[in-house]
C-alpha positions in Angstrom: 125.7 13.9 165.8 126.0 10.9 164.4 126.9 10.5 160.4 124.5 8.2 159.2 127.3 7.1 156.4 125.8 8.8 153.7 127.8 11.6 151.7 127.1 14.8 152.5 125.6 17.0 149.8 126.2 20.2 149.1 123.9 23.5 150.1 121.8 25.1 147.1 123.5 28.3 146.2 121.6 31.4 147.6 120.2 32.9 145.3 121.3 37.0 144.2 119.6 40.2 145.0 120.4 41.7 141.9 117.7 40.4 139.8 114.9 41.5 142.5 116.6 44.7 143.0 114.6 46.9 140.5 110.9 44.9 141.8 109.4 48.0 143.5 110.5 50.0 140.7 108.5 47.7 138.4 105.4 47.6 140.9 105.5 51.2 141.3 105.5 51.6 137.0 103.0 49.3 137.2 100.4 50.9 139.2 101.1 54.1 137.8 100.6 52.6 134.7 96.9 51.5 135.7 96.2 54.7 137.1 97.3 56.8 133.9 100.8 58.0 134.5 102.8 57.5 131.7 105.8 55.2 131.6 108.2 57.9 130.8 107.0 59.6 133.5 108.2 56.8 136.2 111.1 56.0 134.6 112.5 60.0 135.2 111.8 60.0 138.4 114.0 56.6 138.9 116.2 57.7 137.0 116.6 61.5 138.9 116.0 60.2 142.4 118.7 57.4 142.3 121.8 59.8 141.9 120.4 61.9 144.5 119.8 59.3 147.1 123.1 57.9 146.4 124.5 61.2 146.0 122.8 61.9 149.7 124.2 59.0 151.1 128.1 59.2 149.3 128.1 62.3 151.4 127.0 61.1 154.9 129.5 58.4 154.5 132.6 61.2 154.1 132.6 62.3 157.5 131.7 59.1 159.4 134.9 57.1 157.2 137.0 60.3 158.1 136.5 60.0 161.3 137.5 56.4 162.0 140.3 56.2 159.3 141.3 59.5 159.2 141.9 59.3 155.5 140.5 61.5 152.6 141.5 59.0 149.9 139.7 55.8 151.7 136.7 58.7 152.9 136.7 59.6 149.1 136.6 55.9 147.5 133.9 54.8 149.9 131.9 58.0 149.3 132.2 57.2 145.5 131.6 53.3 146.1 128.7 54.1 148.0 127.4 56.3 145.8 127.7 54.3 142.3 126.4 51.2 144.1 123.2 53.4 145.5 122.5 55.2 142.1 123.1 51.9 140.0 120.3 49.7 143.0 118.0 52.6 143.0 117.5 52.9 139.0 
């Protein structure tokens, strides 16, 4: 294609995930809220189910890492990687 002699200019940087991450949390505290469960009450259940689902996950990662790399320190690391960045999304 032809340049039409005008400098190019540079793409808009995408935008991060991490601020939108915690959004259904927020809807879900929110419609709780309007049907009269308490706050604290939504905020446990974050806060218990995002170490177990990252927890879960951490520990389905072990064996599939182990069986490509064949390496319990690489298998373990994921497994924790995996883990943190699960329980730290999902809170």
């Amino acid at each position: 294609m032809a340049s039409s002699g005008r400098p190019l200019r540079p793409e808009p940087p995408v935008p991060s995930r991490s601020h939108t991450d915690c959004g259904q949390t927020e809807a879900l505290g929110i419609r709780g809220l309007s049907v009269g469960v308490g706050i604290r009450r939504v905020i446990v259940r974050a806060v218990i189910t995002g170490p177990l689902v990252g927890e879960l996950l951490g520990a389905l990662s072990v064996p599939v890492i182990w069986r490509f790399w064949h390496d319990a320190v690489v298998a373990a690391a994921a497994a924790l990687a995996v883990f943190a960045a699960v329980t730290l999304v999902a809170t």
